[in-house]
N, C-alpha and C positions, 0 to 999 in steps of 0.2 A: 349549225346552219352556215353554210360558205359556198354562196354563189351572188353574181353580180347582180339580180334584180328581187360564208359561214362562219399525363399523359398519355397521348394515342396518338400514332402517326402509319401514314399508310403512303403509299406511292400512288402519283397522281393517275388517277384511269384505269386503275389495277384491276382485274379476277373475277369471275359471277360467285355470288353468295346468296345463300338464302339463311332464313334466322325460322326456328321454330314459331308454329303460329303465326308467320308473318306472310300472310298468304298472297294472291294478285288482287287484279278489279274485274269487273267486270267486261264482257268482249264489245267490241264497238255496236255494233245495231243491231239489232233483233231481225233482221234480214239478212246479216250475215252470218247467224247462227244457223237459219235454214240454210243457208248456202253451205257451212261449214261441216253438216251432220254426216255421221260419218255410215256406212254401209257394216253388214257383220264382217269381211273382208278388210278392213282399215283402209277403203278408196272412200273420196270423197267423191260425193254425187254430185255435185257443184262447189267449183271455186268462187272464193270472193273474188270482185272483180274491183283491181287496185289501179290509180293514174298516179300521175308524181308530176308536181310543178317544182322548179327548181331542185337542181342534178348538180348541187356544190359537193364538198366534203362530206357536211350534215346528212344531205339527201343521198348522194351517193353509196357512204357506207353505213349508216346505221338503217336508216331506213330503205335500202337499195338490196346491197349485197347479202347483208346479213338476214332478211326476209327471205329471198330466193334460198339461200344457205339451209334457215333456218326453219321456214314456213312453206314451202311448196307446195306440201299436202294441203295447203288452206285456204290459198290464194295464188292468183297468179300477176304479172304484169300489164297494161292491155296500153299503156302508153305514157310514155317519159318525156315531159316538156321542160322547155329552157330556151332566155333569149339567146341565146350563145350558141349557134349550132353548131361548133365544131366539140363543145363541151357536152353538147348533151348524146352527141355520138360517143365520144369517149367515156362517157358515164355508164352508157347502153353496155359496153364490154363490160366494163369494171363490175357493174354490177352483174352480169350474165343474162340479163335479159332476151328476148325474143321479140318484144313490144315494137310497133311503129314509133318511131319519135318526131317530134315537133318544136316549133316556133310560135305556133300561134295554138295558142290555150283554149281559144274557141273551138277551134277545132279540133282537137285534140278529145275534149269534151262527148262533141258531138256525132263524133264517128265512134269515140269506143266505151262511150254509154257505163262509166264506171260505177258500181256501187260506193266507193271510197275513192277521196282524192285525198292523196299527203300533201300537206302546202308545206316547202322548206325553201322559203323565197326570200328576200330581203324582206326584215321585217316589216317595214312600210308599207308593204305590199299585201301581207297576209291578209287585211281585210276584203282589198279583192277580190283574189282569188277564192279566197271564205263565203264570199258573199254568192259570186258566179257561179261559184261549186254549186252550191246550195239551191240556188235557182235552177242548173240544169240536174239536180234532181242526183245529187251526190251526199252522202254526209262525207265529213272530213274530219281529217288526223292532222294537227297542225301544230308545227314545231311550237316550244315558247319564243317569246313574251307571243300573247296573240296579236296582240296589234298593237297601235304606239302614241296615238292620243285617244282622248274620251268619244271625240265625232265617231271615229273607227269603232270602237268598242262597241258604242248606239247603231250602227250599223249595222256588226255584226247579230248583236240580242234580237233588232228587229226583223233579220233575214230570217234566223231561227224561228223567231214564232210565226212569221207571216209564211213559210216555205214547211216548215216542220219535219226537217230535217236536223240533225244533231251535229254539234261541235266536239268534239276531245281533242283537250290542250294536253300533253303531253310530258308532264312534270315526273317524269324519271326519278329527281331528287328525291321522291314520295316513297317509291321504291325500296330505296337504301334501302338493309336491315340495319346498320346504323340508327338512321334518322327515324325509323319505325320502331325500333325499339325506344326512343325517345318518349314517342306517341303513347304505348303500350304502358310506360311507366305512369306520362302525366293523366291517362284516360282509367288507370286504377288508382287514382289517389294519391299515390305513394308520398306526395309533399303538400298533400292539403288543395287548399287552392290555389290555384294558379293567381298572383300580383302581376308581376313582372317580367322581364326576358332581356337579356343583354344580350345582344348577336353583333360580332365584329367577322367579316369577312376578306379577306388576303389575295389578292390576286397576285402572284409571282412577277419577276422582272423578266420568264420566260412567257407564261401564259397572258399573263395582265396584258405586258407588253403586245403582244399579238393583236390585240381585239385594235390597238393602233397603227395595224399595219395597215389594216383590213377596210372594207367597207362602213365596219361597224363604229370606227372615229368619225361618223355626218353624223349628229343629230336627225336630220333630216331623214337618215337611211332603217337607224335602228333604235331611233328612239334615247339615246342614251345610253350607258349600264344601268344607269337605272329601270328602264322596260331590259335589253336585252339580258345581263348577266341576273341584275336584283329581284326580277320577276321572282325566278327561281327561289331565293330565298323568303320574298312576301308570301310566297305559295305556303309555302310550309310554315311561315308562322300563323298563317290563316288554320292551316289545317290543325297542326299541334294547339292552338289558342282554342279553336274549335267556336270562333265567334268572326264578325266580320270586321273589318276597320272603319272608324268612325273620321279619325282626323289624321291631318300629317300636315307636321313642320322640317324644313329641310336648309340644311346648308352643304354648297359644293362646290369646286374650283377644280382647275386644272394646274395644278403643280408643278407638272413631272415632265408630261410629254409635250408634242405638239412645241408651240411657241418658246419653248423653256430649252429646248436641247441645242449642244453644243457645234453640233452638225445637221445639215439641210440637205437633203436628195427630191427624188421624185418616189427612185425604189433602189433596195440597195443595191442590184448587180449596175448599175449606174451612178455608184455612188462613189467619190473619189477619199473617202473619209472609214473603207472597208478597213483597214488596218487599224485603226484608232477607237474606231465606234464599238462598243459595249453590246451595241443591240444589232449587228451587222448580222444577218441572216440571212443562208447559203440554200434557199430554194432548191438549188439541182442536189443536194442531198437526200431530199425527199422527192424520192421519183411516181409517185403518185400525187403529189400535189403539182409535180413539175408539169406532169401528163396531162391534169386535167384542169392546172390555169396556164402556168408559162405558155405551152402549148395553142393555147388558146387565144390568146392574148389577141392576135391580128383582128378578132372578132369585134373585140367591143373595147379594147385596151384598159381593161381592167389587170390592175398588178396585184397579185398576192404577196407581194415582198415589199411592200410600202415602205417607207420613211416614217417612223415613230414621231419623226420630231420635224413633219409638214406643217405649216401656215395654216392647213383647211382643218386640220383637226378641233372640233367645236365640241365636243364632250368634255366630262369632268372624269379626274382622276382619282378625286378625296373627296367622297362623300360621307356623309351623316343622317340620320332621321331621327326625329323620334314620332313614333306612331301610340295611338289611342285606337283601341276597339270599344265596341259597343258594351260590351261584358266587364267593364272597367280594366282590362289588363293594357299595361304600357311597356313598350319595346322602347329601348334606344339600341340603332342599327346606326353602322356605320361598314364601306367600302371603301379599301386601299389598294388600288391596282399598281402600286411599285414595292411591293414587299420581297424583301429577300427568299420567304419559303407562300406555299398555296398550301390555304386551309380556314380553319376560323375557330373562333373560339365561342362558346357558348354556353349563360347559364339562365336557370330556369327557377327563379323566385317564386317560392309557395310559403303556405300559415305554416305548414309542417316540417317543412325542410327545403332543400335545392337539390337540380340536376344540375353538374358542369361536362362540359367533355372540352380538351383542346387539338383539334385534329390537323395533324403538317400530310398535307397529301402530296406535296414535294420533300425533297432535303427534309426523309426523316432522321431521328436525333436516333435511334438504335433500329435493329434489325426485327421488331415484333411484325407479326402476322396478323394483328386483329386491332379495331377503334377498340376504345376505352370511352365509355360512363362512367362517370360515378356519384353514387345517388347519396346525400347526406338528408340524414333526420336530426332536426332535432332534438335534443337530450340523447339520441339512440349513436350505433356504429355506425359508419358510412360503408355501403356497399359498392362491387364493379363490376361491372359489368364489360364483358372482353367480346366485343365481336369478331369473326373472320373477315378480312378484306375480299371484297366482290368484285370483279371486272365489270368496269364499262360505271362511270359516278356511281362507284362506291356500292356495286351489284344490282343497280336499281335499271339497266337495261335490259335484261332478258327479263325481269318480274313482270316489267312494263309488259315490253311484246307479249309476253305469252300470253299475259290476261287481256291484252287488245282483241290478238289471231287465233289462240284456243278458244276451241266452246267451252261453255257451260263452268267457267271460274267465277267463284263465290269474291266478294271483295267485303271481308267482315272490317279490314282497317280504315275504310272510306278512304281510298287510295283513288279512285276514280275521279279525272279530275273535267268538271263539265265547262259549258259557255259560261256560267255564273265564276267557277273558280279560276277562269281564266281572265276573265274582266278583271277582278277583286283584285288577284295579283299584278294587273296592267294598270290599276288606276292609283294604286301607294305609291306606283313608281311616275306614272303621271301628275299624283297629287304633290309629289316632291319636286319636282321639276317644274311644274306651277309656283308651289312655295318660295323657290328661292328665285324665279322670276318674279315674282312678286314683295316678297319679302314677310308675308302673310299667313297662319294656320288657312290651311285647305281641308273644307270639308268634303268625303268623298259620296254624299248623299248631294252636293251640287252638283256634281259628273255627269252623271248618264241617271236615267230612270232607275236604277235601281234603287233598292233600299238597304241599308247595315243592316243587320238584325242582330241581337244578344246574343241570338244561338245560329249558329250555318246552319245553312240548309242543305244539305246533300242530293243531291240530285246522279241516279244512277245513268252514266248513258249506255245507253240498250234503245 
């Protein structure tokens, strides 16, 4: 998401994969399946009818281009909004659209009557637009984290049930065949029961670094990593754990960046310290991000090539958790956004035995093609597990889409990810951040109305 209101080792963002058995989720509404349905000719009789709030990076090409590329037969565009109007022109190209575009989301709305809104806005925002979507009679596809404190969260479940419209949060990582094979192992037993889970996650001194270039250093704007980057991983231990979280204790600081660097700009092509600086980052290299911020800039003066090491940076760099689910399992999580390689390590304590896997999705150590599991028993051998590397996190973005915008896909992995799973993973990373504001266990059954339960609840959206 990037706009102003985005042994086993693999390369970071690499290949589409799929893994036997590891199938999609379900398509978003059950309105859009009739829309979808196909004639004996392979025309569709009706396109879904798709809007798009926010037209950064995120929006632009995963959700923009690669739709149009990819899905045409199934949907079409009918309007692309953004405050930034010279960005949400140059988005309209990039992505190949035909759509009107807009500034004002109201209207946007209200003239082209979309079945689907994608929200990929600054996450502060998400609730929103979630909310308005909903109200004029849209369901929505909405980047992660959904939103960034617990009020937003209660906002969103209540637009849901008072409108009866549906939410889908959009956790890709679900996808993986990687991370699904993970699932597949602990959902047959293979180590007993599930104790435990040790999750450390890596953010690189290329990628970590970025998220401080960006919008996404306000607390204010995106929540922290804790909602924007760590969502993603609450997600999926919600999902592998297969129960909901009960409490979270947190410790985090900022280290690294922000206050702590050796050098001070606004951004770096304005920066007199380009020769020196570690993190100097050359914008006009990337002629597509140049296109559609440098470019843009006169709009809203938003810089894509920020200053790592600004004053106004209020996030943490080094974080920790440790998390309780209702089911008795205990995670200790912990995030480091200055790490020399991106990746993370992870194992998975049972009666029977453990899963570990250590994946460098940057600066891999040799030239293999596939993650690696490796599953130990026990008194028994330890087995491996060799997946293929996927394009787009670890091949979990085309499984995503297809089971969004094709009909009639089965979701036997509980890959689908609803309003409920997208709260649960917004309020671990809220309940941490509360935590070490307070210095206090955070129960996440004070949050919002919801309730933990021993066992998830799966909820299909359709």
């Amino acid at each position: 998401m990037e706009t102003t209101n985005s042994m086993s080792r693999r390369h970071f963002l690499a290949a589409t994969g799929a893994i036997a058995g590891s199938a999609l989720l379900s398509s978003l509404p059950v309105d859009a399946h009739a829309l979808t349905n196909q004639s004996g000719n392979g025309v569709n009789k009706k396109k879904m009818r798709v809007a798009m709030i926010g037209t950064g990076h995120r929006g632009t090409g995963m959700w923009g281009k690669d739709l149009v590329r990819d899905y045409s037969g199934y949907l079409e565009f009918v309007g692309l909004c953004d405050i930034n109007p010279g960005r949400v022109e140059t988005a309209k190209g990039m992505i190949g659209a035909t759509c009107p575009t807009y500034t004002d989301f109201e209207k946007m709305m209200r003239e082209t009557k979309p079945d689907v809104l994608i929200v990929t806005t600054v996450d502060a925002t998400h609730d929103d637009f979630i909310v308005r979507g909903m109200e004029l009679g849209a369901d929505i596809i909405t980047e992660k984290p959904m939103t960034t404190d617990e009020k937003k969260v209660q906002r969103i479940l209540d637009a849901e049930k008072r409108t009866g419209k549906k939410c889908r949060v959009t956790f890709n990582y679900r996808y993986s065949p990687h991370r699904a094979k993970m699932w597949e192992l602990l959902q047959a037993g293979e180590i007993g029961e599930l104790t435990s889970i040790d999750f450390h996650w890596y953010l690189d001194t290329s990628h970590g670094a970025d998220y401080f270039r960006r919008w996404h250093r306000l607390v204010e704007k995106s929540g922290s990593l804790w909602l924007h980057k760590a969502s993603h991983h609450f997600d999926l231990l919600n999902w592998w754990i297969d129960s909901d979280p009960e409490s979270v204790y947190a410790l985090g600081q900022l280290n690294f960046y922000g206050k702590n660097g050796p050098y001070r700009a606004e951004n770096c092509r304005n920066c007199p310290h380009t020769g020196e600086c570690n993190f100097y980052y050359d914008l006009a290299k990337n002629q597509r991000l140049w296109n559609l911020y440098a470019e843009n800039e006169k709009y809203d003066g938003y810089f894509r090539d920020g200053c790592v090491f600004k004053n106004d940076i209020n996030i943490f760099d080094k974080m920790a958790a440790t998390i309780k689910y209702v089911n008795g399992v205990e995670v200790a999580y912990s995030l480091t956004a200055y790490s020399p390689y991106e990746g993370y390590r992870i194992s998975f304590n049972g009666t029977k035995g453990k899963i570990d896997a250590w994946i460098q999705e940057s600066k891999p150590v040799n030239d293999a093609n596939y993650d690696e599991i490796v599953l130990f028993k026990n008194f028994g051998k330890r087995q491996y597990f060799q997946i293929p590397f996927g394009e787009g996190h670890g091949g979990g973005d085309k499984l995503l889409k297809d089971q969004i915008f094709l009909p009639n896909v089965n979701d036997p992995l509980k890959q689908c990810a609803s309003t409920r799973d997208g709260a649960f993973a917004c309020l671990i990373g809220i309940a941490a951040r509360n935590s070490i504001a307070s210095g206090n266990v955070v129960k996440i059954a004070d949050l919002t109305t919801l309730k933990p339960g021993a066992v998830k609840q799966y909820e299909r959206v359709v």
